[in-house]
N, C-alpha and C positions, 0 to 999 in steps of 0.2 A: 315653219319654213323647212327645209333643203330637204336631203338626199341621205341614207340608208347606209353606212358604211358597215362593211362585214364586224361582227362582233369579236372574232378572230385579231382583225387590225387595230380595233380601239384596246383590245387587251396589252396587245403590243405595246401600244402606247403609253402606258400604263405602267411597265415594269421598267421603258426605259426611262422614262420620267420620275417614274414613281409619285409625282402629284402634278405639276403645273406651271411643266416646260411647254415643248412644243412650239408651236406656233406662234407665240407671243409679240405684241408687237412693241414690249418693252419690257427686257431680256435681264435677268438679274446677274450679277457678277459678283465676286466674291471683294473688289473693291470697293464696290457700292458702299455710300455711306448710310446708315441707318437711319432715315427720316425720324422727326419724334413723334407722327402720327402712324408710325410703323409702315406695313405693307396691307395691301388691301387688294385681296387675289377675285380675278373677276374671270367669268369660262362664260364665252357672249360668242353670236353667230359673228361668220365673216361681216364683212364689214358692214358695221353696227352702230357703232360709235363713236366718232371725229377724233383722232387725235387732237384737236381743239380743246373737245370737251376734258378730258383725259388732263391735259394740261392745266386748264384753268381749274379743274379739282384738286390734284396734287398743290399746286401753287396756295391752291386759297386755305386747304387742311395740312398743308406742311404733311403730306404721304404719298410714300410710294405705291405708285399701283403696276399691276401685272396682271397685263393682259393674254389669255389665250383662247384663241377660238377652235367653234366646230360647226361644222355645217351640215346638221341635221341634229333632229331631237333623239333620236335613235342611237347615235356614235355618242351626244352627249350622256346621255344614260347608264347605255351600257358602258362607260367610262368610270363612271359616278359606282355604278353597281359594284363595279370592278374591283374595287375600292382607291379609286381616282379621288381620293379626299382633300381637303389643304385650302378650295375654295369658296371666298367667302359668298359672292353670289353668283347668281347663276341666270341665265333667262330663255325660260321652255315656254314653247307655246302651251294655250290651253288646256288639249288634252293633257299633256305630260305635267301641267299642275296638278290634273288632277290625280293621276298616276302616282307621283313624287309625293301629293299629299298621304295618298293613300299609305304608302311605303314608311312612310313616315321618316321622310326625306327634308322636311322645310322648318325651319324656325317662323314660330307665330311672328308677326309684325306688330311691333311694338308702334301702335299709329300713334301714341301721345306726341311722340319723338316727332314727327313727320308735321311739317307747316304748310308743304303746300298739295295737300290730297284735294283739299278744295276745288283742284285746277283741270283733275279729272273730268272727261266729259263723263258725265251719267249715262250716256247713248253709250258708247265703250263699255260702262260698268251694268249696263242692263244684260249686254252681250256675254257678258263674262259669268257663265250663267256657274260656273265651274268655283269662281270662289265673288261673289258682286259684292262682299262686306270688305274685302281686302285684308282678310282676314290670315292670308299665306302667301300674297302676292301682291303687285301693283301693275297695274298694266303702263308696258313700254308703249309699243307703238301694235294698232291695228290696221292691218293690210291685207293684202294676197298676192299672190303671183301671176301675173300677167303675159302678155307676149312682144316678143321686141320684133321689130321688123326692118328690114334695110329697104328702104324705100326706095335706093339708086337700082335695085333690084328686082325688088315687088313694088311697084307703085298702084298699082290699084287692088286692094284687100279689103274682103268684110270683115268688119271685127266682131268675129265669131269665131267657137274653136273648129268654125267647120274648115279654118285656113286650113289644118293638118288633113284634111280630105285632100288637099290641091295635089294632081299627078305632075302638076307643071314645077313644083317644086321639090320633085323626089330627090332624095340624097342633098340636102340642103336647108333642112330642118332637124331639131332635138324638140322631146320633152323631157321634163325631170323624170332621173328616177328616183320617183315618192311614188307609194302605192296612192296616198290617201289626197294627192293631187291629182294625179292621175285619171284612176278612176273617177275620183268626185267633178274635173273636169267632161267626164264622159255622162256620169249621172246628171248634173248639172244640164248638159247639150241636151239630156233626153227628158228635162222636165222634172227629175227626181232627185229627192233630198242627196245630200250627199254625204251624207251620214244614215244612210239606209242599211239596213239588213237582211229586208229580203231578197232571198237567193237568185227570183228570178231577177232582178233588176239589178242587179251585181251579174249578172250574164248576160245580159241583153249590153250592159257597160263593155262589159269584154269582150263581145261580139264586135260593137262600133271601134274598139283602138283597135283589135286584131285585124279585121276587116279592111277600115276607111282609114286611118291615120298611122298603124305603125309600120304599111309597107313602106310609105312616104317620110319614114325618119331616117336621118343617119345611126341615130342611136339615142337612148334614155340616157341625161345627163344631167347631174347635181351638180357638178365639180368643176369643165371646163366648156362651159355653154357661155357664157360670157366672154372667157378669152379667144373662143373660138368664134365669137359674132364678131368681135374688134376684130379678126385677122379675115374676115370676109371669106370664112371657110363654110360658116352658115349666113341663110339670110335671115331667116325665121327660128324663132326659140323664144319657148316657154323657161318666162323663169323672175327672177325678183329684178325688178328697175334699180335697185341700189347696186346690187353687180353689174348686168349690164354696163351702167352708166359711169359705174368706177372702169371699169376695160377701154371705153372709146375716148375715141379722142375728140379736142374741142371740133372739129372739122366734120368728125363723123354724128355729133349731135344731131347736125340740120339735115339729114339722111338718117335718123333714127324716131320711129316710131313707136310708143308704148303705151295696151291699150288692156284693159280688163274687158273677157269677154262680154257682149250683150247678153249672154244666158246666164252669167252669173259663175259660182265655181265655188271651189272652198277658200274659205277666208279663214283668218289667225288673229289671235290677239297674241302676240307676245307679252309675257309681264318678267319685271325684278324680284327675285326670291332670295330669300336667306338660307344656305344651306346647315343643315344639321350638324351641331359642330364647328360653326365658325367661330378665328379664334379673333374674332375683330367686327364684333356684330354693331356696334355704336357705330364705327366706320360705316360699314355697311348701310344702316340706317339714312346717315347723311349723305351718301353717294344718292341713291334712289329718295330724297329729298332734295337734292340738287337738281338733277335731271329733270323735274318738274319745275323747274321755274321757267316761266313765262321765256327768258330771254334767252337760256339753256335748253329748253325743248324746241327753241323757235331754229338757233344753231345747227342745235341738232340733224332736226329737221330740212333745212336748207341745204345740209353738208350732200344729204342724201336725194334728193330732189321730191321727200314724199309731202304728202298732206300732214298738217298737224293733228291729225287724227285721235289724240287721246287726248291733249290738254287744250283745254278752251282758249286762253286767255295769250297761249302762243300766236294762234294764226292773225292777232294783228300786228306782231312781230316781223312775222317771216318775209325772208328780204330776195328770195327765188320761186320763181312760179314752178309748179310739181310737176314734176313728167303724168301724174294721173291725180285726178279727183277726188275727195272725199265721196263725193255724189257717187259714183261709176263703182263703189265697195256695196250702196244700197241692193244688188239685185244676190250679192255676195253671201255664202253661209257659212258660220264660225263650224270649222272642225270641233266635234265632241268626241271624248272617247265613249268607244262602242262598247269596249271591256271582252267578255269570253267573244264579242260577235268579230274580233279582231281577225279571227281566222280565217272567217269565210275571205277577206280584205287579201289577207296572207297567201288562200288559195287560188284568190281569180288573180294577183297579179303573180305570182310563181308561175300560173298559166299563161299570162302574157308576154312574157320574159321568156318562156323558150316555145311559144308561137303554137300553141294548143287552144 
């Protein structure tokens, strides 16, 4: 998922914190009473995980948990790198498993421990071509980013990313800034993998956003593309159904559209990982065997309006129909890391960003 923060400002972060303050959506105090299942530090995208669930963990393991998010794999990294230590798990998309494995960043996964891996769908673990034994990770939820659309607005739209061609919509549209949605939306449109590397089709990609879609944006947005669709400042924006959907309101629902393009785009698997170093890895363990139960991933899921996507035995659960389809991820491709071919990615969109 998200958006690209300068490595300058996660640094920052880092020295005022010094581990794993910030943004947390439950804040430690120095009266706090010390649970006897301790603490158990979690660094998870914006909103990710139901304060529900959160609750009914702490409750049922007698531990405090502490939450902090980020929103992108890039500011979580470079945070990590930094030496942003002290957390016990973490949850990167794909590539950056494989990254993080590489770096030697993840505690192996102790699957004895684990009762409900069963629950995984295989179709999820065949995608997860990055670790499919679960050998450094478990997959959370698989999805992609989508386009939300204000219907009272734009009422007639193909769901195609050729909406960002529309001139009738100029200054009234965002996309993320992520290179590797981005483009891979643009590679996608044009029939090609999205995880490609040659150079000409990574310019013919930059060709189509500079060209056709980025006169027509107000701007590239990770951060407030949601708050800014609830305030009817945009009508159209790329970007995740869980934000979205957390910004509007019950009202603006039935005037809210959200649709994965017909040409497909890049897809993610998010998974739970152990970080190197945690001082609460049993914890840990049990968290990301929680999460998988049937009636906790069903939760889950519901809170946020997706498809039960990774675990089978939820979707007879879930008690809210999805703003988008399992089905509608088929035409979808899992971002892989490219490795040294990251550059050329680095180059075409630095070139998009200041309109070369």
């Amino acid at each position: 998922m998200k958006k690209a923060y300068h490595v300058a400002a996660a640094l920052a972060a880092v020295v005022a914190t010094l581990a794993v303050a910030g943004c947390s959506k439950k804040a430690e105090t120095a009266a706090a009473p010390a649970a006897s299942g301790g603490k158990l530090y979690i660094y998870n995208w914006t909103y990710y995980t139901p304060d529900s669930v959160i609750e009914k963990f702490e409750k049922e393991y007698n531990v405090d948990v502490i939450y902090d998010s980020f929103a992108s794999n890039e500011e979580m990294f470079a945070k990590l790198k930094a030496g942003g230590s002290g957390y016990d798990i973490v949850f990167p998309s794909g590539d950056y498993v494989s990254i993080m494995k590489a770096e030697k960043m993840l505690e192996p996964i102790d699957k004895s421990k684990l009762k409900n891996l069963g629950n995984v769908d295989p179709v999820v673990l065949k995608k997860a071509t990055y670790d499919p034994n679960m050998e450094y990770s478990v997959p959370y939820y698989f999805g992609a980013a989508g386009v939300a659309v204000n219907t009272a607005k734009v009422p007639n739209f193909e769901k195609s990313w050729s909406i960002f061609a529309r001139k009738d919509l100029k200054g009234r549209m965002t996309m993320l800034d992520d290179m590797r949605e981005v483009v891979g939306d643009a590679l996608a449109y044009l029939g090609k993998s999205v995880n490609t590397v040659d150079p000409a089709e990574l310019e013919a990609a930059k060709k189509l956003i500079n060209e056709e879609w980025k006169p027509n944006l107000t701007k590239f947005d990770a951060e407030a593309f949601a708050k800014g669709f609830a305030a009817g400042e945009f009508w159209v924006v790329q970007g995740y159904a869980e934000s979205v959907y957390e910004e509007i309101s019950d009202e603006q629902k039935a005037t809210t559209a959200f649709f994965i393009p017909k040409e497909g785009g890049p897809s993610y698997i998010d998974s739970m990982c152990i970080l190197k170093g945690s001082k609460n890895v049993d914890m840990a363990l049990k968290f990301i065997d929680f999460i998988h139960r049937p009636e906790i991933y069903a939760e889950f899921t519901d809170a946020f309006g997706f498809p039960a996507t990774a675990n089978v035995p939820a979707r007879a659960l879930k008690k809210e129909t999805p703003y988008y389809t399992a089905e509608s991820l088929e035409t979808t491709e899992l971002k892989e890391d490219v490795g040294e071919k990251l550059a050329l990615y680095d180059k075409i969109w630095q070139e998009i960003k200041v309109g070369e």
